[in-house]
MARDO-302485 format. One record per residue: residue in three letters; x, y, z of N, C-alpha, C, O in turn. Coordinates in steps of 0.2 Angstrom, whole numbers, plus 5000, padded with zeros to 4 digits. Example, Ala and Ser with C-alpha at 12.3 -4.5 7.8 and 13.67 -1.06 7.14 Angstrom:
MARDO-302485
ALA506649725039506249785039506649845039507149835042 SER506449895035506849955036506450005039506750065040 
This chain:
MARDO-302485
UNK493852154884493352104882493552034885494152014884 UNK493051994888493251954890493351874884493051884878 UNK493551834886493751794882493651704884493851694890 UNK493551644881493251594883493751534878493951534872 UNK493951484884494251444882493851374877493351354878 UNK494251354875494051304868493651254872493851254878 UNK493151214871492851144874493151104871493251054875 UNK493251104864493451054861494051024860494150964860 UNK494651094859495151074859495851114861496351094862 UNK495651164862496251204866496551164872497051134874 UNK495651194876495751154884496451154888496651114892 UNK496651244886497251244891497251244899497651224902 UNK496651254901496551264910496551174911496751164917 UNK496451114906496551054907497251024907497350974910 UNK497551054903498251054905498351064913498551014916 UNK498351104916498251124922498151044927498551024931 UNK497551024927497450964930497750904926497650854929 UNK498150904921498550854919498850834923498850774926 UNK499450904925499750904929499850884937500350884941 UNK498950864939499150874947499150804950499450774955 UNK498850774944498750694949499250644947499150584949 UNK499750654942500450624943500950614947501350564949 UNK500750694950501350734955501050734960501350774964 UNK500450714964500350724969500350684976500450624974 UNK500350694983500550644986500750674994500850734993 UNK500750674999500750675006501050665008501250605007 UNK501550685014502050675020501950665025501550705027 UNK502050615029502050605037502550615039502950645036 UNK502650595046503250585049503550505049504150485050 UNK503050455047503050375047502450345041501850355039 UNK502850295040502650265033501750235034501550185037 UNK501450275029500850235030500850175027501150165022 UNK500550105031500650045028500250045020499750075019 UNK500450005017499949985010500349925008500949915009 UNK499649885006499749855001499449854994499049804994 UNK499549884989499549904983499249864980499449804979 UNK498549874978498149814974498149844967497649834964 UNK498549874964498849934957498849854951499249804951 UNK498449864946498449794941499249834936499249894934 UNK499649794935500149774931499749814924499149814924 UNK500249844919500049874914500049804909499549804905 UNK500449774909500349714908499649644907499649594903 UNK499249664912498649624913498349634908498249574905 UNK497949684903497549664900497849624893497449614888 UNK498649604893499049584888499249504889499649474886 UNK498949464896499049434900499849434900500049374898 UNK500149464902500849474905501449464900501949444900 UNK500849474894501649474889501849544888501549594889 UNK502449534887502849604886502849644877502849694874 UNK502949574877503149594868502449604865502249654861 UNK502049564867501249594863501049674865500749714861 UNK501349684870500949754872501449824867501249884865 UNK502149784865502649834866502349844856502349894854 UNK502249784853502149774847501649814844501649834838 UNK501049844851500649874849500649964850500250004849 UNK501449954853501550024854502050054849501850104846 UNK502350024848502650044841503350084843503850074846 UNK502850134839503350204840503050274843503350334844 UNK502250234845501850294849501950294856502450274859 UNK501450324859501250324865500650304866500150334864 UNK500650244869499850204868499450224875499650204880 UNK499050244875498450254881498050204881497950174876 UNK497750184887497350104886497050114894497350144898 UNK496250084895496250094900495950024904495649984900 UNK496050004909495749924912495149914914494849964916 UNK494849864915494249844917494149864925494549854929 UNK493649894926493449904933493549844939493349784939 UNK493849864943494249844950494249864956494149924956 UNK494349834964494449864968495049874971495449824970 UNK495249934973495949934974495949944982495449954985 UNK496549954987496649974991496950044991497350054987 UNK496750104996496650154996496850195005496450235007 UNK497350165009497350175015497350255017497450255023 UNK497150305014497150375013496450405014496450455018 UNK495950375013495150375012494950345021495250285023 UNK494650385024494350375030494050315030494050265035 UNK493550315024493150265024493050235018493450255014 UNK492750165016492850135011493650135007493750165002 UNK494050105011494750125009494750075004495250085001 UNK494450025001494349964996493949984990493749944986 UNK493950064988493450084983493550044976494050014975 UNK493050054972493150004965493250074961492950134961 UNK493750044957494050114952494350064945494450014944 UNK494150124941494650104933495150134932495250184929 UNK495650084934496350104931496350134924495950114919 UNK496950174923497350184915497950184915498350214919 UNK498250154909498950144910498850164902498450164898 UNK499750174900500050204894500650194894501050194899 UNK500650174889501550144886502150154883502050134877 UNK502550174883503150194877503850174876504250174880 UNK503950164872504750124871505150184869504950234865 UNK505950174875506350214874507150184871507150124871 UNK507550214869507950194867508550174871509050174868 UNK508650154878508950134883508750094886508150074886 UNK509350074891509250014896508750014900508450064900 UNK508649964904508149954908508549964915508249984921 UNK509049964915509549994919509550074920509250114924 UNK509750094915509750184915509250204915509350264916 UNK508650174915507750184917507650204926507550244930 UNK507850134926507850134934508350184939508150204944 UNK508950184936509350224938508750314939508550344944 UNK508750324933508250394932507750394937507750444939 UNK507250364939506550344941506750334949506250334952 UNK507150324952507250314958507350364961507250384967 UNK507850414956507950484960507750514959507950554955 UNK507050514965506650574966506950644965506650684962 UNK507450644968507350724967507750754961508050814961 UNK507850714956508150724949507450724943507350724937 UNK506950734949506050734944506050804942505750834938 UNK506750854947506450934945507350914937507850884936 UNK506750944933507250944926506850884921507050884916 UNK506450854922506250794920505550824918505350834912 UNK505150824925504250854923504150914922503850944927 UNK504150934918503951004917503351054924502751044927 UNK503751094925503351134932503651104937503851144941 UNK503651054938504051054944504351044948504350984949 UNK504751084952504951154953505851134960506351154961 UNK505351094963505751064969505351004970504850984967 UNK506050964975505850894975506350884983506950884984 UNK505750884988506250874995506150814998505650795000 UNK506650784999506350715003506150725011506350765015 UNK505650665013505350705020505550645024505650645030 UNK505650585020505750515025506050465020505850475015 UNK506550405022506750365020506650315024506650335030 UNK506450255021506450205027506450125022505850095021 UNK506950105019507350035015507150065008507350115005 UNK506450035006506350064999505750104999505350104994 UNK505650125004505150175005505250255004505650285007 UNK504850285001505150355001504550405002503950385000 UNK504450495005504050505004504350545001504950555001 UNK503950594997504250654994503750714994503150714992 UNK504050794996503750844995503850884988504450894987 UNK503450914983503650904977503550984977503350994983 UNK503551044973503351104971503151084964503551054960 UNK502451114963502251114957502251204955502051234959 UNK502451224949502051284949501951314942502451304939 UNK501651354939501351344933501051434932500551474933 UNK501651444930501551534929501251524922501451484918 UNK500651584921500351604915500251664915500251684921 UNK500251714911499851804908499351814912499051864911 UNK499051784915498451784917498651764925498851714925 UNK498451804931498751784939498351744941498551714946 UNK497651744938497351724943497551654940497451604945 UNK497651644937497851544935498051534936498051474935 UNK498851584940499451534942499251474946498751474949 UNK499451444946499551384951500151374955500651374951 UNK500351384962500751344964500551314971500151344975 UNK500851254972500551224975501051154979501551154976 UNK501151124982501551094987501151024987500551014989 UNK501450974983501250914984501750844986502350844985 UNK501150784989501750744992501650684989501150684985 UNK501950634990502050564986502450514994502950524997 UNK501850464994502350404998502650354991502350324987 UNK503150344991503550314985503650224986503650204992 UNK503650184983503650104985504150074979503850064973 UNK504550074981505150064973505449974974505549944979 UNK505549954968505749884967506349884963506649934962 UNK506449824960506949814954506649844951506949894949 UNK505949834947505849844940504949894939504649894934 UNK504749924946504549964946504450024952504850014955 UNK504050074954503950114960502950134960502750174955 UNK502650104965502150104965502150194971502450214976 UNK501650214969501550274973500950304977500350294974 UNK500850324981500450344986500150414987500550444991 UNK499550464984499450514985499250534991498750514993 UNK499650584994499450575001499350665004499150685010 UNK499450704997499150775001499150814994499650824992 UNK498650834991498650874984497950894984497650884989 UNK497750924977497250964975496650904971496050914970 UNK497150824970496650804968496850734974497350694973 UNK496650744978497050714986496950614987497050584992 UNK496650604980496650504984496850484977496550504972 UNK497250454977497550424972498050374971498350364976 UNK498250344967498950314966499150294959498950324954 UNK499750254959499950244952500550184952500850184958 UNK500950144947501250124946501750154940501450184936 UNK502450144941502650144934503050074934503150034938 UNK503150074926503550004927503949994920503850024915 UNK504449954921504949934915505149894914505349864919 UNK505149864907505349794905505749824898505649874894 UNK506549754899506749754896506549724890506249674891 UNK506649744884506649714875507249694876507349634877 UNK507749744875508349734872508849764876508549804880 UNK509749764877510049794879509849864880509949894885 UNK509549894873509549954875508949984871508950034867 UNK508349944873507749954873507349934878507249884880 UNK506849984881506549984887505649994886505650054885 UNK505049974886504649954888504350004894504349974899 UNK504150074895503950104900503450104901503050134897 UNK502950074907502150094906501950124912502350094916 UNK501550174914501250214919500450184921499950204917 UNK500250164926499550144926499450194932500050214935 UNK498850224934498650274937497950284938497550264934 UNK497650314945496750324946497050384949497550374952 UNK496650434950496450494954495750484955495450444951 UNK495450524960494950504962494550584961494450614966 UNK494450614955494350684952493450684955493050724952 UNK493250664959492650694963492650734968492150754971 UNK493150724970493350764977493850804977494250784981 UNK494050844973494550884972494550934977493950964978 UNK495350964981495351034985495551084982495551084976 UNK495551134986495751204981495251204977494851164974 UNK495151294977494751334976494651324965494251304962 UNK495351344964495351344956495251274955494751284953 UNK495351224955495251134955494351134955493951114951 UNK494451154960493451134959493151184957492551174957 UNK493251224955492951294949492851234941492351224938 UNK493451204939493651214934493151164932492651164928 UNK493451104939492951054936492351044937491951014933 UNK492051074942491251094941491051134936490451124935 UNK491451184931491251214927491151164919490751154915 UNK491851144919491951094914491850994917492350954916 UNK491350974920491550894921491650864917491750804919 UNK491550894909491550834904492350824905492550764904 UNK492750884906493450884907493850824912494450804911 UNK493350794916493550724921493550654914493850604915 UNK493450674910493450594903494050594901494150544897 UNK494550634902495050654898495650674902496150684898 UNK495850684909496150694912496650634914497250634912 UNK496350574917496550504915497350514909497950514911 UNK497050514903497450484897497750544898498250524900 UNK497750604898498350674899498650674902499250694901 UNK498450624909499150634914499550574914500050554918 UNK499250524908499850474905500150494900500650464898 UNK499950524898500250564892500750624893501250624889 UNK500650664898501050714901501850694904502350714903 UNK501450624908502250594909502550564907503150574908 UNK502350504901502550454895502950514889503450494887 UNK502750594887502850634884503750654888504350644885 UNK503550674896504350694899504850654896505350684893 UNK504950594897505150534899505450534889506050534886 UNK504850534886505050524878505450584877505950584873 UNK505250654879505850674873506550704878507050744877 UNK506450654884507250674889507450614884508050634882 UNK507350544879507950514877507750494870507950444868 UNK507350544866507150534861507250604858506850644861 UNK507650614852507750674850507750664844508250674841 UNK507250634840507350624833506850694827506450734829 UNK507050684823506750744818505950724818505750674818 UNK505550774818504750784816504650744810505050764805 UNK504150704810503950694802503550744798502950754800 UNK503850764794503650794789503050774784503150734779 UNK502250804786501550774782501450854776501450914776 UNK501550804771501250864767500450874767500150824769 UNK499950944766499350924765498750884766498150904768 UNK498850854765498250804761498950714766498950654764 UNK499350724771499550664773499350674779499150724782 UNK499250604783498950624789499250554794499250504791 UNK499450554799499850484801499250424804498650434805 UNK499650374805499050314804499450274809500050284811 UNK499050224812499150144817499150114813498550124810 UNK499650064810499649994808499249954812499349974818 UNK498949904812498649864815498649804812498549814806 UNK498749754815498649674810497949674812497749714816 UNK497549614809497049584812497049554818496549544822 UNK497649524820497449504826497449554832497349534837 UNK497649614831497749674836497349714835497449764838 UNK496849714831496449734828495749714831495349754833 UNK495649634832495249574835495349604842494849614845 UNK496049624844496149624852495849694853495249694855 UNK496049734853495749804855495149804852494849824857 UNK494749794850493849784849493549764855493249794858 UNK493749684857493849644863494049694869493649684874 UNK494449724869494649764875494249804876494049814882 UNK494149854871493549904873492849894875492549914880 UNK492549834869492049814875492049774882491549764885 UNK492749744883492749744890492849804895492549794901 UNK493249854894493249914899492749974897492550014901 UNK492549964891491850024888492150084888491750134888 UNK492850084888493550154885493750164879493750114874 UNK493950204878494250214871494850204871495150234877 UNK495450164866496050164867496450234863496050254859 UNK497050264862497250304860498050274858498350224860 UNK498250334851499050314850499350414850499150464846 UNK499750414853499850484854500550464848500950434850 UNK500550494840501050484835501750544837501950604839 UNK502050504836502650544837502750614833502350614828 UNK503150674834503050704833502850744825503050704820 UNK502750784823502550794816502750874815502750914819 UNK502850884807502750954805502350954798502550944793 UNK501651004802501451014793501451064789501451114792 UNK501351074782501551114779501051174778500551164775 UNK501051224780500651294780500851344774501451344771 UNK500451384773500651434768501251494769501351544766 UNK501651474774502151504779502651474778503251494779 UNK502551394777503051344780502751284784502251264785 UNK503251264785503151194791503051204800503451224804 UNK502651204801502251214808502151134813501751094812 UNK502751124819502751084824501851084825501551134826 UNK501651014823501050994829501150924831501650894831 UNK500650894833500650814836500050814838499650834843 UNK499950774832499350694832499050654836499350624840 UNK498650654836498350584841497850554837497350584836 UNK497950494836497150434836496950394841497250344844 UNK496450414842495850374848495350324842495150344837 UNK495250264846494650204842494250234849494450264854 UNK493750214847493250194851492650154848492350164843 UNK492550104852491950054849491350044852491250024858 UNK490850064849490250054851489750004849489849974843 UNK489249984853488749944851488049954847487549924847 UNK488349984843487950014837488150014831488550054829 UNK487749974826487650014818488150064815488250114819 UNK488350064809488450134808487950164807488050204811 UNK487350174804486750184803486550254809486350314809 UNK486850204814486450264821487250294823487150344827 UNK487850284822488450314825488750364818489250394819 UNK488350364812488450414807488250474808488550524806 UNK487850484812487750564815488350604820488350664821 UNK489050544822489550584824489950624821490350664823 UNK489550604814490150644805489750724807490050774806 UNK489150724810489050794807489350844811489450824816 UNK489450914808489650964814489250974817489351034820 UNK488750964819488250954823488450934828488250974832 UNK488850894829489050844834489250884840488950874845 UNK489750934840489950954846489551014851489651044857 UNK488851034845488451054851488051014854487651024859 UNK488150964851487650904854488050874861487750854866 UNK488650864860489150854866489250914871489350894877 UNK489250994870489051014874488651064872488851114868 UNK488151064874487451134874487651184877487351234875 UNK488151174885488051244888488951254884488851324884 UNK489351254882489951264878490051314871490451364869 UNK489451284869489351284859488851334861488451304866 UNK488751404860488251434860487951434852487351434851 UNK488451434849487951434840488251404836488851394837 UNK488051394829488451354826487951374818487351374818 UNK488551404813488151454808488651394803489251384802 UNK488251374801488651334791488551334786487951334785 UNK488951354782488951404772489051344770489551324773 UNK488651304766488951254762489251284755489051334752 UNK489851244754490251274748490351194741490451214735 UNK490151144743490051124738489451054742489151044747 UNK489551024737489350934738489450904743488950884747 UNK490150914745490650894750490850934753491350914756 UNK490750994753491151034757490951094760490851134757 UNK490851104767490651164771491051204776491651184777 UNK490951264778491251314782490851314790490351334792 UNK491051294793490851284797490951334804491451334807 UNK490451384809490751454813490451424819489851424820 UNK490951414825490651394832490751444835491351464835 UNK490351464839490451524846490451464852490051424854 UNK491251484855491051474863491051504869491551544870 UNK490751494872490851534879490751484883490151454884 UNK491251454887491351414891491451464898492051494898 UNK491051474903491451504909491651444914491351384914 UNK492351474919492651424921492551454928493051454932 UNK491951484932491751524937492151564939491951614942 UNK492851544938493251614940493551654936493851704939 UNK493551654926493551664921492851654915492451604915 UNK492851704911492451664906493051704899493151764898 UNK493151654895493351694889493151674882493551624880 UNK492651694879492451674873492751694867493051744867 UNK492751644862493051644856492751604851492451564853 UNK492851624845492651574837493351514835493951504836 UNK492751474833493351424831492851394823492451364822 UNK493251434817492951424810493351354808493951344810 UNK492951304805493051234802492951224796492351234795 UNK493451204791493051204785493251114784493751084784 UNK492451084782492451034784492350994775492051024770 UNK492650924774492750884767492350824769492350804775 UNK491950794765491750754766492050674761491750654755 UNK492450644764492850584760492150564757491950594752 UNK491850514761491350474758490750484764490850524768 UNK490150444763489850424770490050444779489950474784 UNK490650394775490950354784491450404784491850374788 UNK491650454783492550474781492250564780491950594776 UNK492550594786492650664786493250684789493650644791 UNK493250774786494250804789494150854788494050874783 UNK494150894793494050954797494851004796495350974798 UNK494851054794495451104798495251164798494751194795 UNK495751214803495451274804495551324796496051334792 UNK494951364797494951394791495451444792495951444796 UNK495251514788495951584789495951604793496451624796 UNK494951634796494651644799494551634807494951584807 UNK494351634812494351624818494951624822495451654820 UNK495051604828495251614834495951574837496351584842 UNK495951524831496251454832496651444825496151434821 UNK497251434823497551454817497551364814497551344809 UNK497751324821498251274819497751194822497851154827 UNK497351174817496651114821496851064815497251084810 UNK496551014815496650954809496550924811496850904816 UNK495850874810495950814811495150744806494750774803 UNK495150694806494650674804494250624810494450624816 UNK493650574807493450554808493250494803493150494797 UNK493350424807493050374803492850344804492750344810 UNK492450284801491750244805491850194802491950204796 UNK491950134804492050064800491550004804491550004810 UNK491049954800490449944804490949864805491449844801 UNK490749844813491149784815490449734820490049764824 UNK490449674818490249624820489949674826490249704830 UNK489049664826488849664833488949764835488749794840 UNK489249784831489349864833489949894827490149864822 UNK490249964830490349994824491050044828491150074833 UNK491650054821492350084827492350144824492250154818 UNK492450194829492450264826493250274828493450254833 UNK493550304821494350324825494450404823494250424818 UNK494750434826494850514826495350534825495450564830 UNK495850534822496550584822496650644821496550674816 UNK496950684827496750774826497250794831497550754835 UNK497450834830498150894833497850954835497250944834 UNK497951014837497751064838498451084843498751054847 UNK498451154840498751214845498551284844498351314839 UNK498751304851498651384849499151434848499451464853 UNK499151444843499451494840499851554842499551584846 UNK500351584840500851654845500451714842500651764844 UNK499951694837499451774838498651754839498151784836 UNK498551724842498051714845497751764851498151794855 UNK496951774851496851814856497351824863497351774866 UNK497651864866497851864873497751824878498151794880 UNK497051814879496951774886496951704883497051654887 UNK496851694877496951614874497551584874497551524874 UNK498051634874498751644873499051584879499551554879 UNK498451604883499051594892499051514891499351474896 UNK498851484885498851404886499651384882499851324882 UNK499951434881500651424877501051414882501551384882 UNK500651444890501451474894501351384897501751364901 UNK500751344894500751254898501451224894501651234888 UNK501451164901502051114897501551084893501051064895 UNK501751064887501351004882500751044877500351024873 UNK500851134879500051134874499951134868499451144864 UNK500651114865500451084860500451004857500250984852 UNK500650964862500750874861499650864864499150854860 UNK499550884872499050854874498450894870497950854869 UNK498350924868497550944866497350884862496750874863 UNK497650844856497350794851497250744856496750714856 UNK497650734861497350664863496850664869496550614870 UNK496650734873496150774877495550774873495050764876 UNK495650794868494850824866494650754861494150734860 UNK495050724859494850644857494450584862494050544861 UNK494850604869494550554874493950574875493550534874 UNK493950614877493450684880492550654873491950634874 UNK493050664868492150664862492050584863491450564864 UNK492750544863492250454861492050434866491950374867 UNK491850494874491750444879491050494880490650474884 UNK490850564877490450584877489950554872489450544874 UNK490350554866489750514862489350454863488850434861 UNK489850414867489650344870488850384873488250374871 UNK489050404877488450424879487850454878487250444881 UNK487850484873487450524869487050474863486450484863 UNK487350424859487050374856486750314859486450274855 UNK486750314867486150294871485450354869484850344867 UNK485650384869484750414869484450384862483850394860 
């Protein structure tokens, strides 16, 4: 029987594209010239360090920049395309010394990035580097394996390495990373990055995302997340927090950080995200590793007209070809059962499955979702909330998801990805506040 991956939240085959446009990049025999027009992660904080760092905490902050033209000597033509950067931020427990020491050598990335695999150098030239990388990503399922050969021109500094996509499956891109000291032994890491996902090579790449394009909203923040994730737990090994039931983790915000991200979103028209450190919740088995993410997103609307995001309704409204039905048992006042059938085909796979939600309703603005006993998906939690703000309205999302060790077979193969249980909350979060954006236009 064939079988159908998650729209909303599994989204294992997008793990998959997580991984290509971090790592990906081109070899020559001689250095192509650039000059990197890559905005500083810093910018939209105007270059303070401690503001950015105070609103990363103890998360992994996802953020994206206002649209810009960058320099792209890769692209035959229009080499000055206008793109929207994303960058993401994390505080580690060491020097800004032992960052850079790590980050320059290339070929100590195998052990670092999960999948891959080799790391050969093709050219040196002062602080110039090119590199060939092996990516490769076995799963139960052959036709999904991935492997694949990609390249990077490298541009390294004191205090950062800007990079050059120069041969890959998603083949025009770049990216910065960068690091600023706090303290002796506190470091500041942020990742700004664009891929260029409308031209993607390889057969599996353009299957996936022609099949799924909503899956292009949401690769952005995955593959700052996938890397900011490597990086946090090579030097952060602390104990999961432990939520009981009915706890759920939260962003502090002052008001004036609170003032700034509203301000930010309506200038870039992105949603920002905090990927919470890790957690474990308590099930009728015991204590179960997940991880959290909250995305804001702010619209220019009413809650009046963005209170239709509370219904379960919602997600066949984000995807009609995804969601084939949607069956709901109300059980109280406030409380319903909720049965979605998906069948997502991915043109070279189709694997369908149920995903049962039993959904609470706080109040009006305030819903919380988890998976019932029922369905296909053991391990989902998340809510939704709506708060009305000057001139428009914030919706914030906190949800986790993983898939389960007795889960259907072919859903399974999302276990054999690095991160499938860290990225899916912060995937399918980006994914709905940038869908819904658009759907509350009509």
């Amino acid at each position: 029987m064939k079988r159908s991956y998650d729209v909303k939240y599994g989204r294992p085959l997008l793990s998959i594209l997580t991984l290509l446009v971090p790592m990906a990049v081109y070899a020559k025999a001689s250095v192509i010239p650039w000059k990197d027009q890559i905005p500083s992660a810093l910018a939209p904080f105007q270059q303070n360090v401690q503001k950015l760092a105070e609103l990363t905490q103890s998360h992994i902050f996802v953020y994206a920049h206002a649209s810009q033209q960058t320099h792209l000597p890769t692209l035959k033509q229009n080499q000055f395309p206008k793109v929207q950067f994303q960058s993401a931020a994390v505080i580690l427990p060491v020097s800004a010394t032992e960052i850079r020491k790590l980050l320059i050598n290339y070929s100590a990335y195998v052990g670092l990035y999960p999948t891959l695999t080799e790391a050969t150098p093709l050219l040196q030239q002062n602080t110039v580097s090119q590199m060939k990388y092996r990516v490769e990503i076995p799963t139960p399922i052959p036709i999904l394996n991935f492997k694949q050969n990609v390249s990077f021109q490298h541009h390294a500094d004191e205090t950062s390495i800007r990079s050059l996509v120069l041969d890959a499956p998603i083949p025009y891109g770049l990216g910065k990373i960068e690091w600023f000291e706090l303290s002796p032994h506190q470091t500041l890491v942020t990742i700004t990055q664009w891929g260029d996902l409308n031209q993607p090579n390889g057969f599996l790449i353009r299957k996936i995302l022609s099949a799924l394009p909503d899956a292009k909203a949401g690769i952005p923040a995955a593959t700052n997340g996938f890397l900011l994730e490597s990086l946090r737990q090579r030097f952060i090994k602390k104990k999961a927090n432990v939520l009981q039931t009915d706890e759920w983790p939260s962003v502090e915000l002052n008001r004036d950080q609170h003032s700034f991200l509203i301000n930010h979103m309506k200038q870039t028209g992105q949603p920002v995200s905090f990927m919470h450190a890790p957690s474990t919740v308590q099930y009728a088995h015991g204590g179960e590793a997940i991880r959290f993410a909250t995305t804001l997103q702010y619209y220019p609307y009413s809650v009046e007209r963005t209170k239709r995001l509370l219904n379960p309704d919602l997600f066949k409204m984000l995807f009609p070809k995804q969601v084939k039905s949607i069956e709901r048992q109300v059980l109280s006042n406030s409380q319903e059962l909720v049965h979605y059938k998906i069948g997502a085909s991915l043109g070279v796979i189709t694997i369908p499955f149920d995903i049962h939600l039993h959904y609470q309703q706080i109040n009006p603005l305030h819903i919380r979702y988890n998976a019932a006993t029922t369905g296909d998906l053991k391990y989902i939690r998340g809510e939704m909330k709506l708060k009305q703000e000057a001139q428009g309205s914030l919706l914030s999302m906190t949800s986790a998801a993983k898939v389960d060790a007795k889960a259907p077979f072919l859903l399974r193969a999302a276990r054999s990805l690095p991160f499938h249980d860290v990225l899916p909350g912060l995937t399918s979060n980006t994914i709905i506040a940038v869908k819904s954006k658009e759907k509350l236009k009509d």
